[in-house]
C-alpha positions in Angstrom: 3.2 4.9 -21.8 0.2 2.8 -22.4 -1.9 1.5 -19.3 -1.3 -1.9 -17.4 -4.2 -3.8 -17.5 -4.0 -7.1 -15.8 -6.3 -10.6 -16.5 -6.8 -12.4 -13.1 -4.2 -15.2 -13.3 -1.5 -12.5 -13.7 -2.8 -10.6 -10.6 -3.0 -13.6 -9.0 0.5 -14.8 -9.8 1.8 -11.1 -8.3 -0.2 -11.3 -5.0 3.3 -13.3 -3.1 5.1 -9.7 -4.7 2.3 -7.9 -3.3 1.4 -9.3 0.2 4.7 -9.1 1.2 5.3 -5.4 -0.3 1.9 -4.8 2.2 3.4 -6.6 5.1 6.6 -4.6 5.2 4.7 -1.3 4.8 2.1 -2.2 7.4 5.2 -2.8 9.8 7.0 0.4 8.1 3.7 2.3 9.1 3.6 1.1 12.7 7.3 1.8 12.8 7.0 5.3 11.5 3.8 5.7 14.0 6.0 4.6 17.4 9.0 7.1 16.1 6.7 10.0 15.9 5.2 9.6 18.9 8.6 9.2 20.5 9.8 12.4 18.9 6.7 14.2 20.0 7.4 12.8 23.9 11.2 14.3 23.5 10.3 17.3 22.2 8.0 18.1 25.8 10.9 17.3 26.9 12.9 20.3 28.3 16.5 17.7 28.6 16.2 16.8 25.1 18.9 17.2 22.9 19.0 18.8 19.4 21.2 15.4 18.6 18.3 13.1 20.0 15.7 15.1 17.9 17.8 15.0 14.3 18.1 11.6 14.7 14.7 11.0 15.2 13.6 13.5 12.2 16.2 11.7 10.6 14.5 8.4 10.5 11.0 9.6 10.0 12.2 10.8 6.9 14.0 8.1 5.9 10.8 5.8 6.8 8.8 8.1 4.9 10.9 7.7 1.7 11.1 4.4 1.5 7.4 3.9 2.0 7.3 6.6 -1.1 9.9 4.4 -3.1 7.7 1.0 -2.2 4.7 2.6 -3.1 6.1 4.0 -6.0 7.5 0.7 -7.4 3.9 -0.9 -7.2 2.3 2.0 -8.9 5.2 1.9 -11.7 4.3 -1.7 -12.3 0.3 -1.0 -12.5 -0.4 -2.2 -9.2 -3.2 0.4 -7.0 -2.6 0.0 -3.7 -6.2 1.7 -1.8 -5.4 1.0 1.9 -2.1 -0.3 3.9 -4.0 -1.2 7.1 -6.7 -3.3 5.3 -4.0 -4.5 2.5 -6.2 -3.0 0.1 -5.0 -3.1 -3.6 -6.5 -2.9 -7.5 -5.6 -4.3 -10.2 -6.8 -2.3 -14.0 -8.0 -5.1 -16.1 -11.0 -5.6 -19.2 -13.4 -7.5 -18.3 -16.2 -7.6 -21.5 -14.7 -5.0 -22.8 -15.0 -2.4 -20.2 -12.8 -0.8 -17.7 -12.5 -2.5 -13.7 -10.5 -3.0 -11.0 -9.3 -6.5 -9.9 -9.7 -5.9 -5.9 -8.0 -8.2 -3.3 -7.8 -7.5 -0.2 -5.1 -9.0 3.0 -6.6 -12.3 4.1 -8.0 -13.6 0.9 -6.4 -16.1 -1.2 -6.6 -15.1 -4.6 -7.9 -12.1 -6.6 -11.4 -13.5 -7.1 -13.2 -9.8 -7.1 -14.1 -6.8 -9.3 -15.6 -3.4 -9.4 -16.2 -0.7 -11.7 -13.9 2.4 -11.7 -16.1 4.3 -9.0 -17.4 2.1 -7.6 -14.8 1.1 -4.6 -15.0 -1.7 -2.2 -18.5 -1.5 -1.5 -19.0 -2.4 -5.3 -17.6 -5.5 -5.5 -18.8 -8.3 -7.5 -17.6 -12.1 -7.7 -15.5 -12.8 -11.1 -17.5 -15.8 -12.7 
C-alpha cells in the first residue's frame, strides 16, 4: 500500500473527523485513568470481591481496546496522532517536493503548520 500524503485543505477538511476522534479519547483516557485507580483502591481492599475486580479488569480492557481500534482507524486512514492530552496529530504531505508533517494541534483552527520528519513540534514552521 502506497503512503497517504495529505495537501492542507484535505487535512483541514478532516480536522471535525479528528477533533472529535481526540475528544472522545481524551475522555476515554481520563475514564480508563479513574477505573484503574478504582481497581487499584479495591484491590487494598481485604472485602473485595473477585466479582468486583473482573468487572473492573473487564472494562479497562474493553477501554483499552477501543482506544486501540480508534487509534487504529486514524492511523489506517494516514492520520498520526503524537499526543492525546495536547490533541497532537500529523498529517504526511509534499510540500516542494520533500517529505513533512502537516501538524495541528487541539485549540487551533486549521492546519496552518509544518515540520520536517524529525524535526517534531519544536520544528514547526508557518505554511505560506
Amino acid at each position: 500500500m502506497s503512503k497517504k500524503y495529505f495537501t492542507p485543505e484535505e487535512a483541514n477538511q478532516l480536522l471535525p473527523y479528528v477533533r472529535e476522534e481526540i475528544s472522545y479519547l481524551q475522555g476515554l483516557k481520563s475514564q480508563f485513568q479513574e477505573t484503574y485507580r478504582e481497581r487499584e483502591h479495591l484491590k487494598k481492599l481485604q472485602s473485595a470481591t473477585d466479582d468486583a475486580m473482573f468487572t473492573l479488569e473487564c472494562k479497562l480492557e474493553f477501554m483499552e481496546m477501543e482506544a486501540q481500534m480508534r487509534l487504529q482507524h486514524l492511523a489506517a486512514s494516514g492520520i498520526q496522532v503524537k499526543d492525546i492530552d495536547v490533541g497532537l496529530v500529523d498529517f504526511p504531505a509534499l510540500l516542494n517536493g520533500e517529505e513533512v508533517l502537516l501538524c495541528w494541534r487541539e485549540g487551533e483552527e486549521a492546519v496552518e503548520h509544518y515540520h520536517g520528519l524529525y524535526d517534531g513540534f519544536i520544528g514547526r514552521k508557518k505554511l505560506d
